[in-house]
C-alpha positions in Angstrom: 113.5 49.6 111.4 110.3 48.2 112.3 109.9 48.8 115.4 110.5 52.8 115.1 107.9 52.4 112.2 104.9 52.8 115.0 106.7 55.9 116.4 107.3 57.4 113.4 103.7 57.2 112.5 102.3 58.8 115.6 104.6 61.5 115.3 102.9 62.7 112.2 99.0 63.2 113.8 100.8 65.1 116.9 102.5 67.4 114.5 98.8 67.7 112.6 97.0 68.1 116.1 99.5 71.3 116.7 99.4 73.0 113.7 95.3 72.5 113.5 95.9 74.0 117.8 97.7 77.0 116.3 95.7 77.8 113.6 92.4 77.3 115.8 94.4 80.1 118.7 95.0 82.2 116.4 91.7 83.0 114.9 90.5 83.0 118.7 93.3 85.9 119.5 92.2 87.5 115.9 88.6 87.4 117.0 88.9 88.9 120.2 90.9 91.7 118.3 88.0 91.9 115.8 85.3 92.7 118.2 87.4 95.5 119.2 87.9 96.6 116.0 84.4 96.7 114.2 83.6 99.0 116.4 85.9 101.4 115.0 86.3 100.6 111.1 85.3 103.9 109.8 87.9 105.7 111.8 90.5 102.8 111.0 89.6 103.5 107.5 89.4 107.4 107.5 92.9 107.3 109.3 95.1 105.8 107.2 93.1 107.6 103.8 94.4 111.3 104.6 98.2 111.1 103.5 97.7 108.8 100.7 94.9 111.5 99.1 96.9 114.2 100.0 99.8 112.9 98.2 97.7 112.0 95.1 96.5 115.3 94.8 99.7 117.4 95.5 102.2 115.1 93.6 99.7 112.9 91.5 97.4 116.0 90.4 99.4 118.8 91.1 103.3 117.6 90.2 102.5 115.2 87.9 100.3 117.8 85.9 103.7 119.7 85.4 105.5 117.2 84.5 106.3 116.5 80.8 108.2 113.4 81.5 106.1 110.4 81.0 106.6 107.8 83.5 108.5 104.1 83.3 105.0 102.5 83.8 101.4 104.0 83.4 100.3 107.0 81.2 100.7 109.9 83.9 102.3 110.4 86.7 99.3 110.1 88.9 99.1 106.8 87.2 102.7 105.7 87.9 102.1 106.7 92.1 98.9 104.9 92.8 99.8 101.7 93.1 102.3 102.9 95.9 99.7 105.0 97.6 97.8 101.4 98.3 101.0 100.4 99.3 101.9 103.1 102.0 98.4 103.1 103.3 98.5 99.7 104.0 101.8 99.5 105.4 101.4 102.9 107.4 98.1 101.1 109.5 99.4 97.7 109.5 102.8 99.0 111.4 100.5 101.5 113.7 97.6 100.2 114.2 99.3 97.1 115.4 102.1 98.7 117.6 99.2 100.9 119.3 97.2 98.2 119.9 99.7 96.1 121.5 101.3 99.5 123.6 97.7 100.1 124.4 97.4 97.1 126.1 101.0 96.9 127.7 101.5 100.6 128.9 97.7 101.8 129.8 94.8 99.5 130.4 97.5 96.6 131.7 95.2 93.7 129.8 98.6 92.5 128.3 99.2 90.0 130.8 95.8 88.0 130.9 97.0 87.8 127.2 100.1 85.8 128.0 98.6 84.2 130.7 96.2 82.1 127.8 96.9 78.6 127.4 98.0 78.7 123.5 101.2 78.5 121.6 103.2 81.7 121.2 103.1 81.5 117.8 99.0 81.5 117.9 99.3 85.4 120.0 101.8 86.4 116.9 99.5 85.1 114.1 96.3 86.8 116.0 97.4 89.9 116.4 99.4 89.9 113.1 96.0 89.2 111.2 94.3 91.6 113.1 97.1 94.3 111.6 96.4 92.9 108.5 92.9 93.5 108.6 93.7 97.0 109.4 95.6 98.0 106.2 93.1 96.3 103.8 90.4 98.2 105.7 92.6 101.5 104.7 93.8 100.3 101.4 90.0 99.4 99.8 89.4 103.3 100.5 92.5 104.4 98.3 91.8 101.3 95.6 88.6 103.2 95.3 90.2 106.3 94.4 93.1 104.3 92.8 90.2 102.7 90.3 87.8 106.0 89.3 91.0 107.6 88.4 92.4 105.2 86.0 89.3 102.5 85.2 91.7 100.1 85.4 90.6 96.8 87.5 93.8 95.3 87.7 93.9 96.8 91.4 92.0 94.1 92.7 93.7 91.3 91.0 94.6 87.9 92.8 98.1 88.7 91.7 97.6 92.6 93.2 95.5 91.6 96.6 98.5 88.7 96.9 101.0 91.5 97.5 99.1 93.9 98.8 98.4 90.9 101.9 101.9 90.2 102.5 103.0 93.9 102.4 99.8 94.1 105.5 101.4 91.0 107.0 105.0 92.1 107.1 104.4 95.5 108.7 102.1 94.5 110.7 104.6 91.5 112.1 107.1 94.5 112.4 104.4 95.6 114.1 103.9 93.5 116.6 107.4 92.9 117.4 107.9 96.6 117.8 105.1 96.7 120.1 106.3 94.1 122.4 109.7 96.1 123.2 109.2 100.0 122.8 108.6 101.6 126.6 106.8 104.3 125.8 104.7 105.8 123.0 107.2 108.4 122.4 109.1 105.2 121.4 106.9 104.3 119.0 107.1 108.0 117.7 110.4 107.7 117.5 110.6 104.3 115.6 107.8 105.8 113.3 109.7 109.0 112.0 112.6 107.0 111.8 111.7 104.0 109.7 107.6 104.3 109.0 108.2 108.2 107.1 111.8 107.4 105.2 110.2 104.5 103.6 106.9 105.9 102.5 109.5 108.2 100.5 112.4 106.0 99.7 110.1 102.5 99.1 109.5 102.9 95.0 106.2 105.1 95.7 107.5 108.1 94.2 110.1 107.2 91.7 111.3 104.3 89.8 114.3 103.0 91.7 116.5 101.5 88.7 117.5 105.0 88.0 119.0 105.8 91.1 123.0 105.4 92.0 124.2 102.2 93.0 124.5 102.9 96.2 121.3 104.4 96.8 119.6 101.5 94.8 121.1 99.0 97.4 119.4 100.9 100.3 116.2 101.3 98.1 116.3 97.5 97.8 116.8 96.9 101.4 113.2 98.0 102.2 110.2 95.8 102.1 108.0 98.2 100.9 110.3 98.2 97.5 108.7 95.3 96.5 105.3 96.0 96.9 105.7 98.8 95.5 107.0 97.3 92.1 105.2 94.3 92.3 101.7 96.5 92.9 102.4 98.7 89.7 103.2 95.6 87.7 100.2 94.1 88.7 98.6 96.9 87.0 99.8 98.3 84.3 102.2 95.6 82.9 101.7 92.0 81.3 102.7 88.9 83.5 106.1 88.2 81.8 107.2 91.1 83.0 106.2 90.8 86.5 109.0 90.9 89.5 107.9 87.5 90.8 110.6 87.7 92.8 108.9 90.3 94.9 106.2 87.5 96.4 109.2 85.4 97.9 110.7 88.2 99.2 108.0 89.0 101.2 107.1 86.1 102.3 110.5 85.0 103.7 110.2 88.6 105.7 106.7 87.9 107.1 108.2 84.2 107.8 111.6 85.8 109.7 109.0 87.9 111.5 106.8 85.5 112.8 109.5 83.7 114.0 110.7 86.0 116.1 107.5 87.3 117.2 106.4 84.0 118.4 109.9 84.0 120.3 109.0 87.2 121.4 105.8 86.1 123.3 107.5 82.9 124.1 110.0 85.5 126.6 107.8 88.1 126.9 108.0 89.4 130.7 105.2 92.2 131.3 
């Protein structure tokens, strides 16, 4: 016992020495993807702001003005959607903006492998161009929480417990993201991925409707999606005291940005470009 006392103990500054290497990659991957991105914020921000406005004013403004019904949570309709406006922006530019980036780089200007060619963990490649995607959708989302706030003077949009959720929604899609942009072929791929699971969920993901009044079978598919969570979690945030909060939603999302990473770092780790 004492003499695999010594070994035990260096094991723990080598498991300290990589994670401080993988964190310290992975700002260096996230930096690079900065510079590239600065350059561009107002069109980052301006793309991912047209949907979300145009769905406040036709069903927040428009709909919701003819509706008599008063929503679940909020005092108008409007009210009830915002929080899953910020939500859909930031998922919509997390997914794209990532799988673009990383298509951009495989398919057309063939700098994809100089990126695997760099001498850091696969893991560090992930988490760099996951936070970049993250960057992305707050970027979008502080344009709609602008909105979101001179509609309803109501500063629980930028809430630790709000900007918590609205981070790990922006880290899951942009992890789906990156994984996505690591196998599609072709952009009409990621076309193809986008109508099929980007659009159904910004309809189907607790933006539009409160999803414990649907069937029981359409609530378990409802459920299914991450954006579900944000989406109730977001308008929680908001409009609803803390003992009522779906703290389940945080857990949720963070196992799904865990699973992700996972198999994005295995991704890189097998990546053959």
């Amino acid at each position: 016992m004492v003499a695999t006392q010594p070994s035990l103990d260096r094991r723990q500054p080598r498991k300290r020495s990589l994670l401080r290497s993988v964190l310290a990659d992975s700002l260096t991957v996230f930096w690079g993807e900065w510079l590239d991105l600065r350059v561009r914020v107002l069109q980052v921000v301006a793309s991912g702001l047209i949907s979300p406005l145009i769905y406040i004013l036709g069903f927040g403004l428009g709909l919701g003005n003819a509706m008599n019904v008063k929503p679940p949570v909020g005092d108008s309709y409007l009210q009830f959607i915002l929080p899953g406006m910020v939500a859909l922006s930031s998922m919509t530019i997390s997914f794209g903006g990532t799988t673009f980036s990383i298509c951009g780089e495989r398919l057309y200007s063939k700098t994809f492998e100089e990126i695997l060619l760099l001498p850091v963990h696969p893991l560090a490649l992930f988490l760099g161009k996951m936070m970049a995607g993250v960057v992305r959708g707050l970027l979008t989302s502080a344009s709609v929480l602008v909105i979101a706030i001179a509609f309803t003077q109501n500063l629980g949009f930028v809430s630790p417990l709000f900007l918590l959720l609205l981070v790990l929604n922006c880290a899951v899609f942009s992890g789906l993201g990156v994984i996505v942009g690591l196998n599609v072929k072709s952009l009409e791929g990621v076309g193809l991925l986008n109508n099929f699971l980007i659009v159904p969920m910004s309809f189907l993901g607790a933006t539009f409707f409160d999803p414990s009044t649907l069937p029981t079978a359409l609530k378990f598919i409802v459920y299914l999606l991450p954006l579900t969570y944000t989406s109730l979690g977001l308008r929680a945030a908001v409009f609803q005291p803390l003992s009522q909060f779906p703290w389940y939603s945080i857990p949720i999302l963070l196992i799904a940005a865990i699973v992700l990473g996972a198999i994005g770092a295995y991704q890189f780790a097998h990546q053959q470009d």
